[in-house]
matplotlib code that plots the C-alpha trace (Angstrom):
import matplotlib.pyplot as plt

x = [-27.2, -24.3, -23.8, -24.1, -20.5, -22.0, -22.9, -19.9, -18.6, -20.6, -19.8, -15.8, -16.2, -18.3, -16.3, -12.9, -14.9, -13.9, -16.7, -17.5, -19.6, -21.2, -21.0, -24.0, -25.6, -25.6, -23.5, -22.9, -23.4, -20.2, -18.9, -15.2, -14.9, -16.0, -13.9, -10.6, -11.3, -11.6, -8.2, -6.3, -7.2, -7.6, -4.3, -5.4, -5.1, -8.6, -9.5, -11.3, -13.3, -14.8, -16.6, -13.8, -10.6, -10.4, -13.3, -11.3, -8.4, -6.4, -3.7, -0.5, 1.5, -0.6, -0.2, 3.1, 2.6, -0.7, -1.5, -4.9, -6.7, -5.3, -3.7, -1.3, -1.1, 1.2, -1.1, -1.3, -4.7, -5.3, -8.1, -9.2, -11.5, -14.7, -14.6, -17.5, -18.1, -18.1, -17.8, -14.8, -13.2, -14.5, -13.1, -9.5, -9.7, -10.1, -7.9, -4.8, -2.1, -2.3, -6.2, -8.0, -9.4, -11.9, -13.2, -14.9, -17.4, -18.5, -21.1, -22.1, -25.1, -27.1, -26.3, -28.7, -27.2, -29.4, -28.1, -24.5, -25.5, -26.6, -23.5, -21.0, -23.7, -23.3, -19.9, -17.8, -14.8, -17.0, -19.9, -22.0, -21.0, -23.8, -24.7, -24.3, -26.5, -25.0, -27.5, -26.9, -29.2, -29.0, -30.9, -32.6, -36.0, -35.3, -34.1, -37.5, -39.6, -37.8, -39.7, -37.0, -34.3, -37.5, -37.6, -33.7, -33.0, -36.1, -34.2, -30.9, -32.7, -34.8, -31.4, -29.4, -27.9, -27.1, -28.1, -25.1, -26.1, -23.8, -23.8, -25.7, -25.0, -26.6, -27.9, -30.8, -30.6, -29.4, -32.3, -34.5, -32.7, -32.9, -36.3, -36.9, -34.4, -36.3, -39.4, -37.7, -35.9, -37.6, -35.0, -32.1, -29.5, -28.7, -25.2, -23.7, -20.3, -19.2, -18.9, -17.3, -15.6, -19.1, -18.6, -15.1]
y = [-14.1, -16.6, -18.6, -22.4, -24.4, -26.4, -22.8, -21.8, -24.7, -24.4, -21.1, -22.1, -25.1, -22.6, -19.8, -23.3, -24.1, -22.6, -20.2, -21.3, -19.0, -20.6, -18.5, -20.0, -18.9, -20.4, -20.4, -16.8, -15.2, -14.1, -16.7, -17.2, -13.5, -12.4, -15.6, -14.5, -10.8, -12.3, -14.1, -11.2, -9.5, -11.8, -11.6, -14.9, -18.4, -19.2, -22.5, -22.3, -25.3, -25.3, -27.7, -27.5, -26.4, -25.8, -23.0, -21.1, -18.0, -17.2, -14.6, -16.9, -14.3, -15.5, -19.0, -21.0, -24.5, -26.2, -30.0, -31.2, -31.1, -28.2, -24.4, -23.0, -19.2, -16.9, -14.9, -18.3, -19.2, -22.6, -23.5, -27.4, -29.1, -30.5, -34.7, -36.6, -35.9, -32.3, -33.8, -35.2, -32.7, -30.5, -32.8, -33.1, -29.0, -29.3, -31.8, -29.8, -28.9, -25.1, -25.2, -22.4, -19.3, -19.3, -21.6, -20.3, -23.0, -22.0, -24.4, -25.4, -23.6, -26.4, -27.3, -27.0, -24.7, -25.8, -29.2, -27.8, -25.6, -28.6, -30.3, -27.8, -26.7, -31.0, -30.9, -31.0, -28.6, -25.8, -23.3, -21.9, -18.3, -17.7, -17.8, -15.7, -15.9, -14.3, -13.4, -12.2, -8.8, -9.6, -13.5, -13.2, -12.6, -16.0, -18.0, -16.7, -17.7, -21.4, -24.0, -26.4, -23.7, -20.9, -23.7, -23.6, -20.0, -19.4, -21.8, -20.3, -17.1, -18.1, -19.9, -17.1, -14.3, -11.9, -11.6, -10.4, -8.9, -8.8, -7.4, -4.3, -1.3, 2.0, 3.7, 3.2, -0.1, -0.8, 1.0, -1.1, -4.4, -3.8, -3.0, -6.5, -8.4, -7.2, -8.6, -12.2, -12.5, -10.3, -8.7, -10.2, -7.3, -6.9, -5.8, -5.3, -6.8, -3.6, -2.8, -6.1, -4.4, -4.7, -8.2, -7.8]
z = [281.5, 281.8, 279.2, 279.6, 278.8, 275.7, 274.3, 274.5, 272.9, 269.7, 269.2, 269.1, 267.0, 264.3, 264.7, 263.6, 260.1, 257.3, 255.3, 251.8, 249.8, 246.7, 243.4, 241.2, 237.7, 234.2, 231.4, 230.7, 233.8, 234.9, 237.8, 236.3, 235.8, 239.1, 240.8, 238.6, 240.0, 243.6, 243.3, 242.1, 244.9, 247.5, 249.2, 251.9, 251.5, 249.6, 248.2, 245.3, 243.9, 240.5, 238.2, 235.3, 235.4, 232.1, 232.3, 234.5, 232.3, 235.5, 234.2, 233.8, 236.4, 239.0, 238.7, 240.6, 239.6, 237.6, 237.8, 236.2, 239.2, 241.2, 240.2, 242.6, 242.8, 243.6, 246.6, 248.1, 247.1, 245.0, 242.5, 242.5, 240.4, 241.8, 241.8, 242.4, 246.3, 247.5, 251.2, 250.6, 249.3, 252.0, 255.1, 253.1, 253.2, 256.8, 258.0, 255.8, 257.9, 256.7, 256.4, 254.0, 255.4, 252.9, 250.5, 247.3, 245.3, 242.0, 240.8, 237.1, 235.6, 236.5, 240.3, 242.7, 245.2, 247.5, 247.8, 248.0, 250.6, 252.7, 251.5, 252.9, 256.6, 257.3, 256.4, 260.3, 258.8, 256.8, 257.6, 255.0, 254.6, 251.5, 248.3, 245.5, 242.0, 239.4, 236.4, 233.0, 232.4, 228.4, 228.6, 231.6, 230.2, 227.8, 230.9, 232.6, 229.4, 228.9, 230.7, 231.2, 232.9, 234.4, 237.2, 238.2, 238.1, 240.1, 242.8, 242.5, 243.0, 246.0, 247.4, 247.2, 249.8, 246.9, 243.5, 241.1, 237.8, 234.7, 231.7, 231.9, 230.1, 231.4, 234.3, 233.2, 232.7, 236.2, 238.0, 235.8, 236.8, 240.4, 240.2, 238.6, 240.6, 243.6, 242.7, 241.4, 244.2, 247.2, 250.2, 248.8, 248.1, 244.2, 242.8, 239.7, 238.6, 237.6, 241.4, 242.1, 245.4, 246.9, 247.4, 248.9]

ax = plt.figure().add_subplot(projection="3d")
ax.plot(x, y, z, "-o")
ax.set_aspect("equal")
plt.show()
């Protein structure tokens, strides 16, 4: 069938945003790990926003110039701290005469990625790309038996693409966790961080 002019028209203006994929999980889990293994290897020009700069041990060969707010590395990609409005952030990204091709967003432990999500899909320059949840094997169980935080990882679960685990130590252990992370988090696909280069 031929398509209609204004179809054609949304499908360039999606394929011009920039994809941000949300790395989310709590304290522990893994998310600067996995982001510092992304941005050694990551030879494009990534944007990387996260919650505290100061969270983030980025090998000091890899880093050109670092203000408060913003680390310059030497692959080109840059790390940013997260202010108060994502969507501003987001539009500057955009409207940047050398815009990202990707932009990574790694929330704090207690974000709703569901909000970001919405955040970055009503944003004009970006295009969700997904979500990641990152879970540590060794404190899942107490994260599933707390009553304040059950409710939150059960949302970054349900919100997520992928589910990451970290921090697991045989191959027993890992048939086990998938097994579980299937039933938490039904058809999403579960990796471990030890084969990061699944998620590249």
């Amino acid at each position: 069938t031929e398509k209609r002019p204004q179809d054609s028209e949304a499908n360039t203006a999606h394929l011009s945003k920039i994809p941000v994929t949300i790395l989310t999980g709590f304290l522990g889990s893994g998310k600067t790990t996995l982001l510092c293994r992304i941005l050694e290897e990551e030879p494009g020009n990534v944007l990387v926003i996260v919650n505290d700069m100061a969270t983030v041990n980025i090998d000091a060969e890899l880093i050109r110039t670092r203000s408060a707010n913003t680390i310059q590395l030497e692959n080109g990609c840059a790390c940013c701290v997260l202010g108060d409005n994502l969507d501003e952030l987001l539009t500057e990204a955009g409207a940047r005469d050398k815009a990202p091709d990707h932009i990574i967003l790694e929330a704090s432990g207690i974000s709703d990625p569901v909000s970001l999500a919405q955040t970055v899909s009503n944003n004009d320059a970006t295009v969700l790309d997904g979500i990641v949840a990152l879970v540590d094997a060794r404190n899942l169980a107490s994260l599933k038996s707390n009553p304040a935080i059950a409710p939150l990882l059960m949302r970054q679960l349900d919100a997520s693409h992928i589910v990451a685990l970290s921090k697991t130590e045989t191959d027993d252990d890992l048939a086990g966790w998938q097994s579980g992370i299937g039933k938490l988090a039904p058809g999403r696909p579960g990796i471990f961080l030890n084969d990061c280069d699944a998620l590249s």
